[in-house]
SENU-911271 format. One line per field, with one value per residue (C-alpha): residue number from 0; x, y, z. Coordinates in steps of 0.5 Angstrom, whole numbers, plus 500, padded with zeros to 3 digits. Example, Ala and Ser with C-alpha at 12.3 -4.5 7.8 and 13.67 -1.06 7.14 Angstrom:
<nodes>
nuza = c(0 / 1)
X = c(525 / 527)
Y = c(491 / 498)
Z = c(516 / 514)
</nodes>
This chain:
<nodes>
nuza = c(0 / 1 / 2 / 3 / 4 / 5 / 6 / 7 / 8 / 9 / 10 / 11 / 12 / 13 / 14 / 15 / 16 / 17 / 18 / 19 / 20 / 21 / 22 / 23 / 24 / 25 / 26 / 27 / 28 / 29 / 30 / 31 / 32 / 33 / 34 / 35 / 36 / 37 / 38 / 39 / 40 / 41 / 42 / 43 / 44 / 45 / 46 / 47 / 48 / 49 / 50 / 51 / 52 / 53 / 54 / 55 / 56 / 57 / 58 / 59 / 60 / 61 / 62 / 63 / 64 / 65 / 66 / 67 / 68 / 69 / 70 / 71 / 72 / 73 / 74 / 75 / 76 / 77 / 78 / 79 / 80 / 81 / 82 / 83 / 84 / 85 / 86 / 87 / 88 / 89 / 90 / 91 / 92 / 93 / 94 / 95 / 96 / 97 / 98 / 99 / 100 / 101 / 102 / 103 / 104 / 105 / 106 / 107 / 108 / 109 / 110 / 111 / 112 / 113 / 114 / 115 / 116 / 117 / 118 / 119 / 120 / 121 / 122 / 123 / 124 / 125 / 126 / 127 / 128 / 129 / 130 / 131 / 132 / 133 / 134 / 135 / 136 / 137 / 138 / 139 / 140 / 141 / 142 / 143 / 144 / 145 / 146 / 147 / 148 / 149 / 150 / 151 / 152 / 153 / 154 / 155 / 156 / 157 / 158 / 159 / 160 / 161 / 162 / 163 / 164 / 165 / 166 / 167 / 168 / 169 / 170 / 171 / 172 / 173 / 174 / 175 / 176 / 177 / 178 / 179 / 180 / 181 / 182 / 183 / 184 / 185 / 186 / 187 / 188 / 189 / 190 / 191 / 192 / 193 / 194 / 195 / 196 / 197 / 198 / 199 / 200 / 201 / 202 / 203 / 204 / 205 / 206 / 207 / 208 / 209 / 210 / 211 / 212 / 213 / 214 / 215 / 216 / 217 / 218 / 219 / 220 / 221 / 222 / 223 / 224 / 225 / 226 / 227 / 228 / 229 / 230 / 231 / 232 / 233 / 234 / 235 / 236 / 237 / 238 / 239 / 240 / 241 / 242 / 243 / 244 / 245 / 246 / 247 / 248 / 249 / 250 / 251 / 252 / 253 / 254 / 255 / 256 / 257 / 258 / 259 / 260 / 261 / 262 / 263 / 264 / 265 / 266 / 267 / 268 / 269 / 270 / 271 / 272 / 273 / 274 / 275 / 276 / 277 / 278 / 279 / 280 / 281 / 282 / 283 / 284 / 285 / 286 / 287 / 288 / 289 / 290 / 291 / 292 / 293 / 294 / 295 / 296 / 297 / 298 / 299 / 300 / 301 / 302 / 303 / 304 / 305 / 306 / 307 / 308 / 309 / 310 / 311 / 312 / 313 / 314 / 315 / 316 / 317 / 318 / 319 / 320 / 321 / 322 / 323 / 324 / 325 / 326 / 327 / 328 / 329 / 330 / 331 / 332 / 333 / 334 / 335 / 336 / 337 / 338 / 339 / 340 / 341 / 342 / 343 / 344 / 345 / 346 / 347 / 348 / 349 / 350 / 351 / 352 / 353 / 354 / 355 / 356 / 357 / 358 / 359 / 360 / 361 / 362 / 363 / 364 / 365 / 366 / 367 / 368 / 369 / 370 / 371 / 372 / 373 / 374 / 375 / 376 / 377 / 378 / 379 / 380 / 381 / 382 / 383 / 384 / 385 / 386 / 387 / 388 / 389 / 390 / 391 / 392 / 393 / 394 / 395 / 396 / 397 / 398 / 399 / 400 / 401 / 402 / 403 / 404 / 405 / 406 / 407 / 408 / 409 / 410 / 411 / 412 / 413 / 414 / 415 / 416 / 417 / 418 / 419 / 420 / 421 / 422 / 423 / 424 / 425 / 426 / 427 / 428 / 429 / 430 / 431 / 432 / 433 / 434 / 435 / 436 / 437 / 438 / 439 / 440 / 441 / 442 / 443 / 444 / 445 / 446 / 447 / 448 / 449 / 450 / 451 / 452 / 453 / 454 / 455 / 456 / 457 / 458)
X = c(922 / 920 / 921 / 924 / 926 / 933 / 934 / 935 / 940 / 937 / 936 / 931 / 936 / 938 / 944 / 949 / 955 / 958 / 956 / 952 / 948 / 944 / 938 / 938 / 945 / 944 / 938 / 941 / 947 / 942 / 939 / 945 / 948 / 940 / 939 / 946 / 945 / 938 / 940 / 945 / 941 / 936 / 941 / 944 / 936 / 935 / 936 / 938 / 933 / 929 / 922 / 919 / 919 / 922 / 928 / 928 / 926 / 931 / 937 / 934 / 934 / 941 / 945 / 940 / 942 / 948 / 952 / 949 / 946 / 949 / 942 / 941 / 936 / 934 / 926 / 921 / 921 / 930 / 929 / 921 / 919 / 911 / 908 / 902 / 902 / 897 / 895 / 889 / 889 / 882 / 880 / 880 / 885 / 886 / 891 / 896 / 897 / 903 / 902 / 905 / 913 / 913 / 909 / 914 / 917 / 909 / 906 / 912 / 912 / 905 / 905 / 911 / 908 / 901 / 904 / 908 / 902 / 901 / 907 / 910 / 906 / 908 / 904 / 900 / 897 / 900 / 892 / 893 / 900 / 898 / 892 / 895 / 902 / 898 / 895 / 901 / 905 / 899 / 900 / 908 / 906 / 902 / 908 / 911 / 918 / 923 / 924 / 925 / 927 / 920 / 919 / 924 / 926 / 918 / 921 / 927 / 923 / 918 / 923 / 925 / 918 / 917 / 923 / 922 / 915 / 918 / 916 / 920 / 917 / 921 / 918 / 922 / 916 / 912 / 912 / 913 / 907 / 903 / 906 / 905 / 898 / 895 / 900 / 896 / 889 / 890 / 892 / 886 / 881 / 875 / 872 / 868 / 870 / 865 / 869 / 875 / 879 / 876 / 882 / 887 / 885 / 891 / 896 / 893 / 893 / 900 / 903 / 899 / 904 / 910 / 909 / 911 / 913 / 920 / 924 / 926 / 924 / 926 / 922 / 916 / 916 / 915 / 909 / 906 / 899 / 901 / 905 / 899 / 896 / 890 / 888 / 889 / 884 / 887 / 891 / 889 / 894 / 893 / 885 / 886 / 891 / 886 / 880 / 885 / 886 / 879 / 878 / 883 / 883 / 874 / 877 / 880 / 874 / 869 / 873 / 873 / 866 / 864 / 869 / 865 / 859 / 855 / 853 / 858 / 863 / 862 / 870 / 871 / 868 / 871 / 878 / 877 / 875 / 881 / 885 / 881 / 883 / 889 / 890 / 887 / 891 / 898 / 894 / 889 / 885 / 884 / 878 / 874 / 875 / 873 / 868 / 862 / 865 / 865 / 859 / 856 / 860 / 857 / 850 / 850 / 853 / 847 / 841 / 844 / 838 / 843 / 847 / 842 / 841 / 845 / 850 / 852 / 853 / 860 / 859 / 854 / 858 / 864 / 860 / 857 / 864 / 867 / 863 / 863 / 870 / 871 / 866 / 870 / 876 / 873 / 872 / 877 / 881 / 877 / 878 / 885 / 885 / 881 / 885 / 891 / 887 / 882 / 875 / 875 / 869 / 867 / 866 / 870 / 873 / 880 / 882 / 890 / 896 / 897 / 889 / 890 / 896 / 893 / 888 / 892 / 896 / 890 / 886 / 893 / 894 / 886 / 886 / 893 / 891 / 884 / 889 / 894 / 888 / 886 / 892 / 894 / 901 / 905 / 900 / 899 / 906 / 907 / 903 / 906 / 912 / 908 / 906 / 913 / 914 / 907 / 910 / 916 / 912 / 906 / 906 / 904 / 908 / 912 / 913 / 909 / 902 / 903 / 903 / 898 / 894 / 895 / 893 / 887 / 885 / 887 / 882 / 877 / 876 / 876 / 868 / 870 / 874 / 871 / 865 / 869 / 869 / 878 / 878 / 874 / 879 / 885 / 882 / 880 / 887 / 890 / 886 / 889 / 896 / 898 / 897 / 904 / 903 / 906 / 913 / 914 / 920 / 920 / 924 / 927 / 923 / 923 / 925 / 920 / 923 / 918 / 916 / 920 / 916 / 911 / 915 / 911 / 907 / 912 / 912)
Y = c(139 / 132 / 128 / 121 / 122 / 119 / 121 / 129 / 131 / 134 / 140 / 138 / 138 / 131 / 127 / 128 / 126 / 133 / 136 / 141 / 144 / 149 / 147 / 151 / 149 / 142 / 144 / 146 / 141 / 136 / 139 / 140 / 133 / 130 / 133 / 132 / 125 / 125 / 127 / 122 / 116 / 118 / 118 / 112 / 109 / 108 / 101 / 095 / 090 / 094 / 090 / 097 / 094 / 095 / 093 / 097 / 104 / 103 / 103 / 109 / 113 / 111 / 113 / 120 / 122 / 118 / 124 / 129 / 122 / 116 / 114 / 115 / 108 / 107 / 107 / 110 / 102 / 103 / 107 / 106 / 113 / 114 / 121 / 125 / 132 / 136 / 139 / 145 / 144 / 143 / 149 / 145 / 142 / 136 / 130 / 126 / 120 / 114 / 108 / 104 / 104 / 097 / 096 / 100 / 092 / 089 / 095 / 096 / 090 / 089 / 095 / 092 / 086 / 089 / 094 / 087 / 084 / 090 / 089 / 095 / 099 / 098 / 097 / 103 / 110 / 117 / 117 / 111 / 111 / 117 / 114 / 108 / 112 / 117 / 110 / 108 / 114 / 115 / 109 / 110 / 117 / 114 / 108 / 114 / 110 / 115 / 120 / 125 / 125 / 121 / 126 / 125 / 117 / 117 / 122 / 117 / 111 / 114 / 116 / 109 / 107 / 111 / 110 / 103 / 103 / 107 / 114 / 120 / 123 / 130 / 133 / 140 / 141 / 143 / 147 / 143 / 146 / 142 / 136 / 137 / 139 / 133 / 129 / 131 / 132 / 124 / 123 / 126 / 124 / 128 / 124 / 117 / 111 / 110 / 116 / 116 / 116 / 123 / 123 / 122 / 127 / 131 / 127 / 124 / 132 / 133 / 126 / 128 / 135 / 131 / 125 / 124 / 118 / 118 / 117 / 110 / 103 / 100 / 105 / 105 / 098 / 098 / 102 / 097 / 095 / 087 / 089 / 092 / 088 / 089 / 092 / 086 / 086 / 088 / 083 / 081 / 086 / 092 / 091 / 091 / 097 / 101 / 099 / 102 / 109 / 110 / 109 / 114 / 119 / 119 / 118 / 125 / 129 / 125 / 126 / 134 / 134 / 130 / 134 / 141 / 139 / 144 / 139 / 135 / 129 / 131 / 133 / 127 / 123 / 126 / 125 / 118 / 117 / 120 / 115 / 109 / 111 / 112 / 104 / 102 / 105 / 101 / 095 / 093 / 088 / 095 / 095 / 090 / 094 / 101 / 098 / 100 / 107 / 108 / 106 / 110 / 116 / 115 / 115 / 121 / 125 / 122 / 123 / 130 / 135 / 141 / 136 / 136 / 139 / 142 / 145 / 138 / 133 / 132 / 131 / 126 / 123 / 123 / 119 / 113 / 113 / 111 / 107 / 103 / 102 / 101 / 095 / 093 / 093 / 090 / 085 / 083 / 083 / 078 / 073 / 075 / 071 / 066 / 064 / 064 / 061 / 057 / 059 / 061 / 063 / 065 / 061 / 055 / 049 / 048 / 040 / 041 / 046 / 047 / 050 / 054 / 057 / 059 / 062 / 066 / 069 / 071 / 075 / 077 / 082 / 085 / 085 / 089 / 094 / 095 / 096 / 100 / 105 / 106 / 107 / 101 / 102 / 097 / 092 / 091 / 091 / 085 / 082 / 082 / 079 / 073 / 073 / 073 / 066 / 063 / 063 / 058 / 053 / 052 / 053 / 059 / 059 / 063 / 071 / 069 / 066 / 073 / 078 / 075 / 074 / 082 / 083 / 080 / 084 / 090 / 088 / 086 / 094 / 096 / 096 / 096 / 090 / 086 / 083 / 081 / 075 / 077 / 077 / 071 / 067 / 070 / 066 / 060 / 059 / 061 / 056 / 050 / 053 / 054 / 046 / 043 / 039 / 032 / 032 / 040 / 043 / 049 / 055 / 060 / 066 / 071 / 078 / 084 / 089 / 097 / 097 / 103 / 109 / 111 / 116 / 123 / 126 / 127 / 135)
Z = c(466 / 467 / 473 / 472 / 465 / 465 / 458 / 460 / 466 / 473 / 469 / 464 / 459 / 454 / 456 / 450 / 448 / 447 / 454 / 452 / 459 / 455 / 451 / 446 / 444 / 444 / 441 / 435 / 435 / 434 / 428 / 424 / 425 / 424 / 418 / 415 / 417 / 414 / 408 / 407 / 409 / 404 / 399 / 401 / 401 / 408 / 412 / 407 / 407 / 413 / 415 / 417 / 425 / 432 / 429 / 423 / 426 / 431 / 426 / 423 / 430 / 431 / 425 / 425 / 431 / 434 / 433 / 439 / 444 / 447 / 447 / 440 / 437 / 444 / 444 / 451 / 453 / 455 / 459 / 462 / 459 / 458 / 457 / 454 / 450 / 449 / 443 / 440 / 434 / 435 / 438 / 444 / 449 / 447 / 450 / 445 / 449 / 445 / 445 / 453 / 452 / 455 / 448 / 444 / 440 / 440 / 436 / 431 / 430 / 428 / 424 / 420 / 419 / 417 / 411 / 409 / 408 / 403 / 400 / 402 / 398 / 392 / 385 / 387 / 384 / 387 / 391 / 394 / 396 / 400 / 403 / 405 / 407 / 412 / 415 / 416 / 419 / 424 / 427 / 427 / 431 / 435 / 437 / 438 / 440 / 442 / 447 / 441 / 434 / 432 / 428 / 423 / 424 / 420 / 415 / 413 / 414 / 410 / 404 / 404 / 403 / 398 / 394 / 394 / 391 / 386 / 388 / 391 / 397 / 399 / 405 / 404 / 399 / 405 / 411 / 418 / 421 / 415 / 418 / 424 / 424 / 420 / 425 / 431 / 428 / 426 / 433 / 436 / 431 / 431 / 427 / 429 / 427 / 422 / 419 / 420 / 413 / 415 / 421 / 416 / 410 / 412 / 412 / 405 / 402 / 407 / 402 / 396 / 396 / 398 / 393 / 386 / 381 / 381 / 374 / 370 / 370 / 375 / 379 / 374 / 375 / 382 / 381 / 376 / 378 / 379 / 385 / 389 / 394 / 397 / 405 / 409 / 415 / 421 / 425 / 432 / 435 / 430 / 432 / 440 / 440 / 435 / 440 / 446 / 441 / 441 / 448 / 450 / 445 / 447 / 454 / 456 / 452 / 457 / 463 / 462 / 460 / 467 / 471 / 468 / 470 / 475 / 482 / 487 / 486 / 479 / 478 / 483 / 478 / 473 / 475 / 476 / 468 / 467 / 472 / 470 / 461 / 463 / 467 / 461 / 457 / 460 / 462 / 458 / 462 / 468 / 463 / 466 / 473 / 470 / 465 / 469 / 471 / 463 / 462 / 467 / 465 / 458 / 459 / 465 / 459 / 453 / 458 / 462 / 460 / 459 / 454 / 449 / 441 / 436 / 441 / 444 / 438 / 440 / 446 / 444 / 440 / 444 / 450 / 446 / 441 / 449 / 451 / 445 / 446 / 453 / 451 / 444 / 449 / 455 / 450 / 447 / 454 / 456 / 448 / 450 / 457 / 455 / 449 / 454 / 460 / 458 / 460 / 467 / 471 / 479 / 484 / 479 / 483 / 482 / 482 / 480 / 482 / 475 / 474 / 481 / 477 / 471 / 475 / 481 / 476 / 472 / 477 / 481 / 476 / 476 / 483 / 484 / 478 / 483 / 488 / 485 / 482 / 489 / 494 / 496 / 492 / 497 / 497 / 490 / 489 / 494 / 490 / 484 / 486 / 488 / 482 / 480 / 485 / 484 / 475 / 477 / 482 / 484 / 492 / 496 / 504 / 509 / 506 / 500 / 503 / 507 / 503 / 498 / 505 / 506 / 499 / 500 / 505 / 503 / 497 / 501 / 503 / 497 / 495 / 487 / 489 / 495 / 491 / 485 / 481 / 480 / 488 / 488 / 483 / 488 / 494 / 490 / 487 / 494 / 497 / 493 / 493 / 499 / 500 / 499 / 491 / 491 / 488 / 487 / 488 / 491 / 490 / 493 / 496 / 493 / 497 / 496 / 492 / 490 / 483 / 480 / 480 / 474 / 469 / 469 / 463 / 457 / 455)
</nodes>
């Protein structure tokens, strides 16, 4: 059972329509209604004028499985749930972890938007179809939208796709635990990125088998060459949620290997990579707080003595893949904030209300990231709903100024946070806001209110 799931009953099992308390009945409930629905929705050629986005997986999911849930075309984002789910097919413990459910719209929509760019993909030969639709798979399942279920939405929305490119794909013609090991294969991805059509090769072979040119002309004519379009280079979005992929999927590997390591404060040491992979991954900006801890990690496992030679490749290889990540990521959150921003600097002299703004809201956020990764859950809070006023007017008095003073020492205490150019800006921004600008209106104090609580791991 999982904490704070409001998908499922106190007892760990989903709310559904038909108010079944047993699991295993629910379970079969939901099986054959979803299928029977599957089937027709396949017949029926899936969503009219469906773009493969938010929207469109969302139908999906609401016409499967409507029957069993109220909550059927809701996604993780609804009702705030996050998780994580370990996997062997390695050989090895490894930790599958989704995209952060408060990104759930932004990355469907990306991916849409990146498989419009290939027109669907049509106009291409069976080998291609399959090696472009195990691309795309892949970063639906990572999306992994929906609370349950993501399995099946992904066969409809890829019958569709594959009906529409002129071809029928029909996964009765494999067993479903080929499915899901080439799923999860993609997900843990063994391979560098330097290799990494090798992480699909599964799911390529998986497509090759369920995969064939459907009959007719119409159908022959979507396959024709002249359809095809070529790879578009990645979008902004694609590239900065593939750079996070690498980082957390590399992250978890460090993690346990610095936890294992024979000598003091190593498991402490660890553990902390794992937190700061984990607040990077539902933060993306919580990089440049951690990036000199990733890089430390990496390099304590490249120059370990005992983890030298033939036997340690991959461990080797797992410790530069992550810190060339938590470097790619780092800079991609820092192009990210200077396009939004404007270029920003420690120590900068702030003439105007409005560039304090900027800057306030900007190193608000790192400065409550630090403090919520080191126990100081209240104060990080308190900032944040600062935030929230200093977004509509830029003025800081009464309640507000308070609690950003009580951030601001509760940061000072913090060594990671202390020293940084984040807690330099906050006190630079704060300097200029609490002086009353000519003419600006104030707006009422926000009261403070607690954050709800973080959603515990998905199982």
């Amino acid at each position: 059972m999982v904490a704070n799931d409001r998908f499922s009953d106190d007892n760990g099992v989903r709310l559904n329509r038909l108010g079944i308390t047993d699991p295993q009945q629910l379970a079969q409930a939901e099986t054959d209604s979803s299928l029977l629905r599957l089937q027709r929705l396949n017949v029926q050629g899936g969503i009219p004028d469906g773009r493969y986005d938010h929207a469109h997986l969302k139908q999906v999911h609401q016409k499967l499985f409507e029957g069993v849930y109220q909550w059927a075309g809701e996604t993780r984002a609804d009702r705030e749930f996050q998780g994580h789910k370990p996997t062997y097919v390695t050989g090895f413990r490894e930790t599958m972890t989704y995209a952060p459910y408060k990104e759930i719209e932004l990355r469907l929509n990306a991916i849409g938007e990146q498989l419009g760019k290939e027109n669907n993909l049509k106009g291409l030969s069976e080998e291609k179809f399959a090696e472009r639709a195990a691309y795309y798979l892949d970063q639906y399942n990572h999306t992994h939208a929906f609370r349950d279920g993501n399995g099946r939405t992904l066969q409809a929305t890829f019958v569709q796709l594959g009906k529409e490119a002129g071809y029928q794909v029909d996964f009765a013609r494999i067993d479903p635990a080929t499915l899901n090991r080439a799923r999860d294969l993609a997900m843990v991805r063994p391979y560098a990125p330097q290799e990494a059509e090798k992480n699909l090769q599964p799911l390529k072979a998986m497509f090759q088998q369920v995969i064939s040119p459907a009959p007719g002309l119409e159908a022959e004519k979507l396959r024709d060459p002249s359809q095809a379009r070529p790879v578009a280079p990645l979008s902004p979005e694609m590239k900065a949620m593939d750079a996070r992929r690498e980082l957390v999927v590399t992250g978890y590997r460090i993690m346990d290997i610095v936890a294992n390591m024979p000598g003091a404060g190593n498991y402490e040491k660890g553990v902390a990579v794992g937190k700061g992979v984990e607040a990077t991954n539902l933060n993306p900006a919580a990089v440049q707080t951690h990036l000199t801890q990733f890089q430390q990690a990496a390099e304590k496992i490249i120059k370990h003595p005992a983890l030298q030679g033939p036997d340690a490749r991959q461990d080797q290889s797992d410790a530069k893949r992550f810190r060339a990540a938590a470097e790619q990521v780092n800079e991609l959150a820092i192009n990210k904030s200077l396009a939004v921003e404007g270029p920003r600097s420690s120590g900068q002299v702030l003439r105007t209300h409005e560039e304090a703004q900027a800057v306030f809201k900007a190193a608000a956020a790192q400065v409550a990231v630090g403090l919520r990764e080191h126990s100081q859950a209240l104060a990080a809070a308190r900032l944040q709903e600062v935030v929230k006023h200093v977004e509509r007017t830029p003025y800081l008095g009464g309640l507000n100024r308070e609690n950003v003073g009580k951030a601001i020492d509760a940061a000072a205490q913090v060594p990671a946070l202390s020293n940084s150019s984040e807690l330099s800006n906050l006190r630079s921004a704060v300097g200029v806001l609490e002086r009353e600008s000519p003419g600006a209106k104030r707006i009422a104090q926000t009261p403070y209110t607690p954050e709800r609580g973080t959603k515990e791991l998905e199982r």
